[in-house]
TIKOL-256755 format. One record per atom (N, C-alpha, C, CB): residue number from 1; residue in three letters; chain; y, z, x. Coordinates in nm, 3 decimals, decimal comma. Glycine has a CB too. Layout:
! residues N
  seq  type  mol       py       pz       px
  NUM   ALA    A        Y        Z        X
...
This chain:
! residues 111
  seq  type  mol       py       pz       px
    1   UNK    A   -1,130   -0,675    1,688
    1   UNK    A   -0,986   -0,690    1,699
    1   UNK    A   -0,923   -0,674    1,560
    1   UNK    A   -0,949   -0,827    1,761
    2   UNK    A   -0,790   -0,595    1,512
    2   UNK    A   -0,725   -0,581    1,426
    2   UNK    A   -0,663   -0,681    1,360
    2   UNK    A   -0,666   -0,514    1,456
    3   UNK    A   -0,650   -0,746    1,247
    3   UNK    A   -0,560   -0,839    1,261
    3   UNK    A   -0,497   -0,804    1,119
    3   UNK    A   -0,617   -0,989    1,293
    4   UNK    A   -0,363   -0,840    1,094
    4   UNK    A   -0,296   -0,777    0,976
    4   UNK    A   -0,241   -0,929    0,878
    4   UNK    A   -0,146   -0,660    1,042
    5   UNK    A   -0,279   -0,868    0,727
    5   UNK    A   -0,276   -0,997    0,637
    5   UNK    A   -0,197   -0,986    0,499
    5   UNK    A   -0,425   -1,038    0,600
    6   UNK    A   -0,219   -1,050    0,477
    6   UNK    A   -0,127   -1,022    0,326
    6   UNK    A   -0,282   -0,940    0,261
    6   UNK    A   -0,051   -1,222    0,207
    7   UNK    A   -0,274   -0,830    0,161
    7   UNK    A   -0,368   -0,839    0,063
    7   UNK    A   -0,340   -0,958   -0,040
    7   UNK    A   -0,375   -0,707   -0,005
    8   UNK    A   -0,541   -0,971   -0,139
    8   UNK    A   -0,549   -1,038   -0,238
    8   UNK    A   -0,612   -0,960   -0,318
    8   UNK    A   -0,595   -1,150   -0,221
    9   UNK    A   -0,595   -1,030   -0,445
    9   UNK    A   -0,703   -0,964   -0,551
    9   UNK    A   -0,856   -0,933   -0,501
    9   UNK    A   -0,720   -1,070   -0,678
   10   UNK    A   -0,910   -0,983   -0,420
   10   UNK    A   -1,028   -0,947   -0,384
   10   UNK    A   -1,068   -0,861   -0,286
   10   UNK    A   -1,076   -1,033   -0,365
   11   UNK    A   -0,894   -0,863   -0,216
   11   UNK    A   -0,947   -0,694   -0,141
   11   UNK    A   -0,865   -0,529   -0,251
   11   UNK    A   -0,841   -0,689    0,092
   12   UNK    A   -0,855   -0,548   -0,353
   12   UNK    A   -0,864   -0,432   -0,437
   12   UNK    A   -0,967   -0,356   -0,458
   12   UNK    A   -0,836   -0,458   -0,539
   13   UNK    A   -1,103   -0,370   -0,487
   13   UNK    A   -1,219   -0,289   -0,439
   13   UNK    A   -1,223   -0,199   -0,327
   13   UNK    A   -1,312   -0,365   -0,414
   14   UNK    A   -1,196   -0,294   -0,186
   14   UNK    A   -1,183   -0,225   -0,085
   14   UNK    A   -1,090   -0,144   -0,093
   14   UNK    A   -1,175   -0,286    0,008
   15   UNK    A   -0,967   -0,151   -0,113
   15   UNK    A   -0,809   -0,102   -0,146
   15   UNK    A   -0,860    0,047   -0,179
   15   UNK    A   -0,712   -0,196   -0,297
   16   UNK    A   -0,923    0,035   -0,347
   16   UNK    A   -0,941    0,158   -0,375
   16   UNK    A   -1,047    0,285   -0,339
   16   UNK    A   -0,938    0,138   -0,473
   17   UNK    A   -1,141    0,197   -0,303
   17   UNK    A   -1,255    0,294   -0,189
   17   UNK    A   -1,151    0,381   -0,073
   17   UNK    A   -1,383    0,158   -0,071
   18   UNK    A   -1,041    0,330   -0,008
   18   UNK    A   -1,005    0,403    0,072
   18   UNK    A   -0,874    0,443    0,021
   18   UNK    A   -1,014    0,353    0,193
   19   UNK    A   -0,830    0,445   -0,090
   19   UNK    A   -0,730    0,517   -0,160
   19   UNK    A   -0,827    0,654   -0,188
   19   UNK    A   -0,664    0,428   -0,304
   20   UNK    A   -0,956    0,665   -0,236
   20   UNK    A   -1,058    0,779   -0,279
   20   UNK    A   -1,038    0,864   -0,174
   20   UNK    A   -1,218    0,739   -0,297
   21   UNK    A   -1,033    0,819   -0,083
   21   UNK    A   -1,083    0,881    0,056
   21   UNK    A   -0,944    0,953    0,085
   21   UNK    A   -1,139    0,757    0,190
   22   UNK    A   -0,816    0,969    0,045
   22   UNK    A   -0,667    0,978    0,067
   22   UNK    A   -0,673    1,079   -0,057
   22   UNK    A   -0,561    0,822    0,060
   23   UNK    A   -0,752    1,119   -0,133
   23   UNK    A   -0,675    1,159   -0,240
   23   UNK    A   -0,664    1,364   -0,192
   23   UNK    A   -0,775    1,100   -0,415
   24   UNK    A   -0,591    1,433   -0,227
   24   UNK    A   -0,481    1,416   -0,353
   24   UNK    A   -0,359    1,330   -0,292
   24   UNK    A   -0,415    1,580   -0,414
   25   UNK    A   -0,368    1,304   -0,146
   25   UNK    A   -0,232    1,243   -0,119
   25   UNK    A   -0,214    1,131   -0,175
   25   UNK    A   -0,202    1,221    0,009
   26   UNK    A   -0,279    1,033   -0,193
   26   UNK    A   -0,273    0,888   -0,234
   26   UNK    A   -0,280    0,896   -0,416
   26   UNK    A   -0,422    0,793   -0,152
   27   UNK    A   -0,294    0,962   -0,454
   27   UNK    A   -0,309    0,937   -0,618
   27   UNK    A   -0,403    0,881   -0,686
   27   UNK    A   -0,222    0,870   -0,666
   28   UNK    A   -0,491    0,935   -0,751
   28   UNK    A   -0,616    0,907   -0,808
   28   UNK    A   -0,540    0,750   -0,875
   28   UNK    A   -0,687    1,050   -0,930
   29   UNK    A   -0,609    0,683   -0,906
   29   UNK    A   -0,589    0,542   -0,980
   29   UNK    A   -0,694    0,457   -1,002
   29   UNK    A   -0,502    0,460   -0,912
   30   UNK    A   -0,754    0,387   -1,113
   30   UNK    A   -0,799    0,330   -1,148
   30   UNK    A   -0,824    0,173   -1,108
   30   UNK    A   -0,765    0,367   -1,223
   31   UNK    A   -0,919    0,118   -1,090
   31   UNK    A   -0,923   -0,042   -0,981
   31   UNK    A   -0,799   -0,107   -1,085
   31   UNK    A   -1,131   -0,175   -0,980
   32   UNK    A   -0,832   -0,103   -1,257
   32   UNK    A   -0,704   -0,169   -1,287
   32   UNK    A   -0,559   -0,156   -1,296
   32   UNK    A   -0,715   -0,196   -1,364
   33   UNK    A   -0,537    0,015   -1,269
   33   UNK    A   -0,414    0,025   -1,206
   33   UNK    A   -0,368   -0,021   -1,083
   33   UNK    A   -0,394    0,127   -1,201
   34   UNK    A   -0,465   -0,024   -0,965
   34   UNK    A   -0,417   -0,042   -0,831
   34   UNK    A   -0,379   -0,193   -0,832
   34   UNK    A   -0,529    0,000   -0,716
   35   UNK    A   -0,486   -0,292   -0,902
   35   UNK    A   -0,436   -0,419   -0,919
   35   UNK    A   -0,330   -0,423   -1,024
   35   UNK    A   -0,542   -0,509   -0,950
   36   UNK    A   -0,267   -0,380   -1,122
   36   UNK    A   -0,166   -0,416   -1,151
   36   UNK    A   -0,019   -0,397   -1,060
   36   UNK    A   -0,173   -0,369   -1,259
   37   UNK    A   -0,036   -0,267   -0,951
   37   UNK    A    0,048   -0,207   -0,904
   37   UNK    A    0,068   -0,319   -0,772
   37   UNK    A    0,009   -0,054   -0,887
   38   UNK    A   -0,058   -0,354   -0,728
   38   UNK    A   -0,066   -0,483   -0,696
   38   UNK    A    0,001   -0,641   -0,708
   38   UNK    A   -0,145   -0,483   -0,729
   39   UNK    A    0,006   -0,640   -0,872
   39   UNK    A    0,042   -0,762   -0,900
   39   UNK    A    0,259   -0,743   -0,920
   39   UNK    A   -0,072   -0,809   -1,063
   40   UNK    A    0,208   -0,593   -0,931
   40   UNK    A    0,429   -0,582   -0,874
   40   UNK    A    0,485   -0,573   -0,764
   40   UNK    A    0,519   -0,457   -0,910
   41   UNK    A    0,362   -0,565   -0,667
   41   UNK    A    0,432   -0,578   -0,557
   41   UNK    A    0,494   -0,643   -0,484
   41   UNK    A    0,402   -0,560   -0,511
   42   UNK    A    0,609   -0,605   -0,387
   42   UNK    A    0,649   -0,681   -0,312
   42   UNK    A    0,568   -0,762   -0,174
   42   UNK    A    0,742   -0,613   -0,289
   43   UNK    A    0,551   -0,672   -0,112
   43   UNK    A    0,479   -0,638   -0,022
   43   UNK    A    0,329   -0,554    0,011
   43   UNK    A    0,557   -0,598    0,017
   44   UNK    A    0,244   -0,619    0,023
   44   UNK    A    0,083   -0,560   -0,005
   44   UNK    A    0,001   -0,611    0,103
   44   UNK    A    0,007   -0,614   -0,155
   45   UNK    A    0,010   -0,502    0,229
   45   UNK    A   -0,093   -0,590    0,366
   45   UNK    A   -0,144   -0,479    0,393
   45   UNK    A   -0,021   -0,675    0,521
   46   UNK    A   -0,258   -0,559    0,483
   46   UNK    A   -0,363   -0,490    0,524
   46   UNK    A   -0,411   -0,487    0,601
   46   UNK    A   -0,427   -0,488    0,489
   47   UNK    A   -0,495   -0,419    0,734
   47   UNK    A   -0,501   -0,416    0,827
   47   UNK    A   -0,692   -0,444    0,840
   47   UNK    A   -0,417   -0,296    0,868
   48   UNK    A   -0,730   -0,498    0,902
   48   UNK    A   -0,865   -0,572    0,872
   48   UNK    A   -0,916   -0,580    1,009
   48   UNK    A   -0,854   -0,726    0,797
   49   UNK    A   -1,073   -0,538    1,011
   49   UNK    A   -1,162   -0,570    1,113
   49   UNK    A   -1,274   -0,676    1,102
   49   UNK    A   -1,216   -0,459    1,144
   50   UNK    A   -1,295   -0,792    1,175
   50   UNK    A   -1,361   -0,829    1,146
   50   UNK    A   -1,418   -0,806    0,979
   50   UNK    A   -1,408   -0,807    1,240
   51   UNK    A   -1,311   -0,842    0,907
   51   UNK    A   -1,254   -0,901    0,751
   51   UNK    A   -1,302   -0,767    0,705
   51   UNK    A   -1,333   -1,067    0,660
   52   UNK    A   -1,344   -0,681    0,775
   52   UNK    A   -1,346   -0,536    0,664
   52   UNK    A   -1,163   -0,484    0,678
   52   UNK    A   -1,493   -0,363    0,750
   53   UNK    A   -1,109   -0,452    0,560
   53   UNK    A   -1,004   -0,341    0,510
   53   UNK    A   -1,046   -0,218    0,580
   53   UNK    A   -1,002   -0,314    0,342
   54   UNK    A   -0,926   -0,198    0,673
   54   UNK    A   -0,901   -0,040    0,740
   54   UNK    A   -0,810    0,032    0,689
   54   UNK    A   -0,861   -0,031    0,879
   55   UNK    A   -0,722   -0,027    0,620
   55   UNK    A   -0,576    0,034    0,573
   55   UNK    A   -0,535   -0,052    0,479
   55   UNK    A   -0,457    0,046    0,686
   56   UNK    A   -0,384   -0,026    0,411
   56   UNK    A   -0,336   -0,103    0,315
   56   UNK    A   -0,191   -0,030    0,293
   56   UNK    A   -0,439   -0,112    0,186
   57   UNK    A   -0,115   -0,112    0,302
   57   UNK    A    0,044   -0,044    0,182
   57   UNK    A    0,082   -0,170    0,130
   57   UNK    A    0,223    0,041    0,273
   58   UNK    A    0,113   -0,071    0,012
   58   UNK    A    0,173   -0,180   -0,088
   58   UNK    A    0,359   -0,093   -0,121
   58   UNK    A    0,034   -0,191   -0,275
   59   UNK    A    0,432   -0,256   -0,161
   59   UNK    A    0,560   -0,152   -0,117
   59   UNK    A    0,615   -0,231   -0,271
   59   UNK    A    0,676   -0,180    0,084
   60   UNK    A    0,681   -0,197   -0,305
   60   UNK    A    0,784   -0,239   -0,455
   60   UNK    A    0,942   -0,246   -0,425
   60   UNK    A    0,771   -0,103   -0,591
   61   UNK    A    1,016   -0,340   -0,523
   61   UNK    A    1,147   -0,338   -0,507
   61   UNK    A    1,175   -0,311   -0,627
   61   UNK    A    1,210   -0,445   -0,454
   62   UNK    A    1,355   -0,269   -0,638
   62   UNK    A    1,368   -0,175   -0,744
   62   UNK    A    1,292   -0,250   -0,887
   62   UNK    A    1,542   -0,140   -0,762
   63   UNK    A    1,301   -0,238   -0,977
   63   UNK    A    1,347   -0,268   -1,130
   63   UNK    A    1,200   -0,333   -1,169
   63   UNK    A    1,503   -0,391   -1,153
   64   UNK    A    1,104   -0,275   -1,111
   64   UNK    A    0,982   -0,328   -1,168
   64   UNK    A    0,993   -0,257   -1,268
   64   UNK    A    0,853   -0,322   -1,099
   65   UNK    A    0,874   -0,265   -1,374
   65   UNK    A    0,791   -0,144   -1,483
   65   UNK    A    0,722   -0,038   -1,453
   65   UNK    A    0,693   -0,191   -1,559
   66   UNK    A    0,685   -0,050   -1,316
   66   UNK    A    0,634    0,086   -1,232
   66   UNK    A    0,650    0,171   -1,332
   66   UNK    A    0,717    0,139   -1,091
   67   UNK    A    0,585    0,294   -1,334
   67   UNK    A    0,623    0,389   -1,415
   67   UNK    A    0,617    0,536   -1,335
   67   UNK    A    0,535    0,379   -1,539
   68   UNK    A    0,613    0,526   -1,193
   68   UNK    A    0,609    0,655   -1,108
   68   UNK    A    0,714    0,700   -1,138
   68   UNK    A    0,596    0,651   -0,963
   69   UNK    A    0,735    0,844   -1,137
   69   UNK    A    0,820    0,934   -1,118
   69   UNK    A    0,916    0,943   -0,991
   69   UNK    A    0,750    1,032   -1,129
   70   UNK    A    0,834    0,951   -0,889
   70   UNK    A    0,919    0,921   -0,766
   70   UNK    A    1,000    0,746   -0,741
   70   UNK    A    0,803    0,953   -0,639
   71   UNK    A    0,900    0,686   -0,818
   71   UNK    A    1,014    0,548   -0,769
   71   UNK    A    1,109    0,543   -0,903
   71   UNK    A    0,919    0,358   -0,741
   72   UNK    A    1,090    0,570   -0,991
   72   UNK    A    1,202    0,609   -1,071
   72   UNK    A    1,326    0,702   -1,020
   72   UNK    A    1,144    0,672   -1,176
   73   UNK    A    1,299    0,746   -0,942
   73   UNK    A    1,419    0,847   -0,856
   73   UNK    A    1,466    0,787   -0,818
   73   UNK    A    1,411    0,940   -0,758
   74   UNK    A    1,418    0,688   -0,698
   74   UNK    A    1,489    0,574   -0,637
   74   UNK    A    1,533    0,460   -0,727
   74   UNK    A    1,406    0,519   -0,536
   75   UNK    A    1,473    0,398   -0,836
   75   UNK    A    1,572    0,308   -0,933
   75   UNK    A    1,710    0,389   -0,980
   75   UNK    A    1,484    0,262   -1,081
   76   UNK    A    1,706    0,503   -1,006
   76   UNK    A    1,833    0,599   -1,060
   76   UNK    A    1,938    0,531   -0,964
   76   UNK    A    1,817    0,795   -1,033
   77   UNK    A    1,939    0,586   -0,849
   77   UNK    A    1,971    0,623   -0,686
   77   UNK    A    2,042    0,490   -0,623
   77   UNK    A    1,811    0,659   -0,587
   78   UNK    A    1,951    0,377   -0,622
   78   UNK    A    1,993    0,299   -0,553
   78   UNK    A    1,983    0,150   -0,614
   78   UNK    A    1,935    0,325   -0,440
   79   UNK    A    2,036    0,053   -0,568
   79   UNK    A    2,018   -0,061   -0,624
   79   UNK    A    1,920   -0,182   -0,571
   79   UNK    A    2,134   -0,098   -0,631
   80   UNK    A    1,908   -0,112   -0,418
   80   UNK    A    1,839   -0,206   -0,320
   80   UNK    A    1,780   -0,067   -0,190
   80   UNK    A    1,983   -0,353   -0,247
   81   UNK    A    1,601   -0,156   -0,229
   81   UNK    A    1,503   -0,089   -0,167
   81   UNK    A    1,406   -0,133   -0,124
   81   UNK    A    1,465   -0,017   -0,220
   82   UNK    A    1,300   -0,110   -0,066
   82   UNK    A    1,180   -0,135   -0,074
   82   UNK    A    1,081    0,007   -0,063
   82   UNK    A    1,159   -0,238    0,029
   83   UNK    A    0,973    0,033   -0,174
   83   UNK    A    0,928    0,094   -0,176
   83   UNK    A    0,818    0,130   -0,135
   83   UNK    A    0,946    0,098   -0,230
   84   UNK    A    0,765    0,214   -0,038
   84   UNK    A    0,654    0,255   -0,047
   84   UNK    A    0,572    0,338   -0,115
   84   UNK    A    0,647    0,273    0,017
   85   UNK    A    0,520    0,290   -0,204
   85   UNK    A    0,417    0,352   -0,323
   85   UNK    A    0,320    0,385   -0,208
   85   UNK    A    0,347    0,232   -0,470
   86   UNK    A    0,201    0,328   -0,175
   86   UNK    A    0,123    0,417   -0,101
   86   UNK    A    0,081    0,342   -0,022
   86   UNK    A    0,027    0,489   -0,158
   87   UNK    A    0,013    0,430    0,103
   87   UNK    A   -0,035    0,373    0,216
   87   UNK    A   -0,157    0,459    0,272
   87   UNK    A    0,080    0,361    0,315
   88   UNK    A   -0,248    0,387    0,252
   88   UNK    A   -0,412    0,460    0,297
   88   UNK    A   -0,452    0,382    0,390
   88   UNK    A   -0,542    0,465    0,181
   89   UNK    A   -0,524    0,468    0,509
   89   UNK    A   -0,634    0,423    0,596
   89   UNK    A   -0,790    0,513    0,604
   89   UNK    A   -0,563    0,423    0,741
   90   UNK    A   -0,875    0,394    0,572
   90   UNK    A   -1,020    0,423    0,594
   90   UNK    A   -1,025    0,581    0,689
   90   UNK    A   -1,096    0,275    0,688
   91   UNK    A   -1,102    0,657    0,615
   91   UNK    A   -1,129    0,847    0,708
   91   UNK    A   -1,172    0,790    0,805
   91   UNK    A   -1,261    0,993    0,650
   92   UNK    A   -1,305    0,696    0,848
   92   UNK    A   -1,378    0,666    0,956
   92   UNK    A   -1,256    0,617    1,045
   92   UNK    A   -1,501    0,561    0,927
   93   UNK    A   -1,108    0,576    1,036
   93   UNK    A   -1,059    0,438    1,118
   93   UNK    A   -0,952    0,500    1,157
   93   UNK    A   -1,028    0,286    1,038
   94   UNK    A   -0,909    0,678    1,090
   94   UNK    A   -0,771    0,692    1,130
   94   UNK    A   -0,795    0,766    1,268
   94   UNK    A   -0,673    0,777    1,016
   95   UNK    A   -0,633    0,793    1,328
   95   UNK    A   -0,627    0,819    1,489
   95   UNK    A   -0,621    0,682    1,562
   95   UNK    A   -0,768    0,904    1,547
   96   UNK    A   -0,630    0,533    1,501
   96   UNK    A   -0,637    0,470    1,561
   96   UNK    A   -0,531    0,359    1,558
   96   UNK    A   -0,739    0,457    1,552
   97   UNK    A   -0,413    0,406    1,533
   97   UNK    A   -0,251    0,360    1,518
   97   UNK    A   -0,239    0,243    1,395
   97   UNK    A   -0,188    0,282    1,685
   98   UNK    A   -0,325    0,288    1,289
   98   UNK    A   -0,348    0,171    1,211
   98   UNK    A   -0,232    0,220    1,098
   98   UNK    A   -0,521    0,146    1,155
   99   UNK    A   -0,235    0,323    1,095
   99   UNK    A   -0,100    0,375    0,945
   99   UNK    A    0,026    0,299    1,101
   99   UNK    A   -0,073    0,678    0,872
  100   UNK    A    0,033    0,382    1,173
  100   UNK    A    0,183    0,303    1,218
  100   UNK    A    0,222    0,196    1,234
  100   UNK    A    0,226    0,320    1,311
  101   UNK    A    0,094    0,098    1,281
  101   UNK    A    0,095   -0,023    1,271
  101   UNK    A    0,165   -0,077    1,091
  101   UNK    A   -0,067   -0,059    1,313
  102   UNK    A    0,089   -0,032    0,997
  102   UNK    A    0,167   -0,053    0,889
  102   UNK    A    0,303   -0,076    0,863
  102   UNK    A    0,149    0,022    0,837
  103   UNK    A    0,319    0,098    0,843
  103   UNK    A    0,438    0,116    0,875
  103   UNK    A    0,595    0,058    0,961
  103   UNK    A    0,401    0,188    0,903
  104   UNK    A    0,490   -0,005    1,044
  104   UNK    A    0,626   -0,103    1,147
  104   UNK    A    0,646   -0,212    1,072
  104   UNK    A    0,584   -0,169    1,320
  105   UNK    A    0,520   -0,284    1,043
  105   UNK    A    0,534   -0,425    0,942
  105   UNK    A    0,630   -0,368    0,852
  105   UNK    A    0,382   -0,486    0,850
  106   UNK    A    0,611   -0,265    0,766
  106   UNK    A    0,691   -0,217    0,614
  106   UNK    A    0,877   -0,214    0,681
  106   UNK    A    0,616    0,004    0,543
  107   UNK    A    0,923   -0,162    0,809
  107   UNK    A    1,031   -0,154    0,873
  107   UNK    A    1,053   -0,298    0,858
  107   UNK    A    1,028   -0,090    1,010
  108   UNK    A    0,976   -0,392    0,985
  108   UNK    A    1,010   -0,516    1,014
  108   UNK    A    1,069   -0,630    0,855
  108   UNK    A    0,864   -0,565    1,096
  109   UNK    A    0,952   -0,605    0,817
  109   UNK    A    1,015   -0,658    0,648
  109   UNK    A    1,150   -0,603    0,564
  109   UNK    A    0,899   -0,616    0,536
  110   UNK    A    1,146   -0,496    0,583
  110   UNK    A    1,236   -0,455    0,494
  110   UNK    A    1,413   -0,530    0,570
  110   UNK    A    1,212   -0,260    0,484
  111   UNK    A    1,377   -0,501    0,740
  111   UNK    A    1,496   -0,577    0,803
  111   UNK    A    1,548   -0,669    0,742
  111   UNK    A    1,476   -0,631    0,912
């Protein structure tokens, strides 16, 4: 059964094993980038099987230190956001409504 959680520092390992698996879409990054990008986030959940990580987004609000290019577009732009920096699901796990499942949480929150 699926069950969806906040991430912690200790699922960043997992985090970035299936960021690898996403790339070029997801953006190569380093375990201590993903945990710092981590530690700005707003919003950072995850979708878990029997406590293994299937997925993950992590989302930002404006005026962090982020230093992306694209969320810098949106600090220009707007004053109030929530960002989605990235959102990966495990190769073995997708097809199995786990990015939309995300994705609805990332809606529901942002409400």
């Amino acid at each position: 059964m699926m069950q969806c959680r906040q991430l912690t520092i200790e699922d960043m390992k997992a985090a970035l094993d299936i960021n690898e698996q996403g790339l070029p879409g997801t953006g190569r990054v380093s375990l201590e980038e993903l945990t710092d990008l981590f530690s700005l986030s707003e919003l950072a959940i995850g979708i878990f099987e029997e406590e293994t990580l299937r997925g993950y987004v992590i989302c930002l609000l404006p005026k962090t230190r982020y230093g992306s290019l694209n969320y810098a577009w949106f600090n220009q732009r707007y004053d109030s956001f929530l960002y989605v920096d990235r959102i990966a699901v495990d190769q073995k796990h997708r097809s199995r409504g786990i990015g939309s499942l995300l994705y609805q949480r990332v809606i529901e929150y942002a409400a």
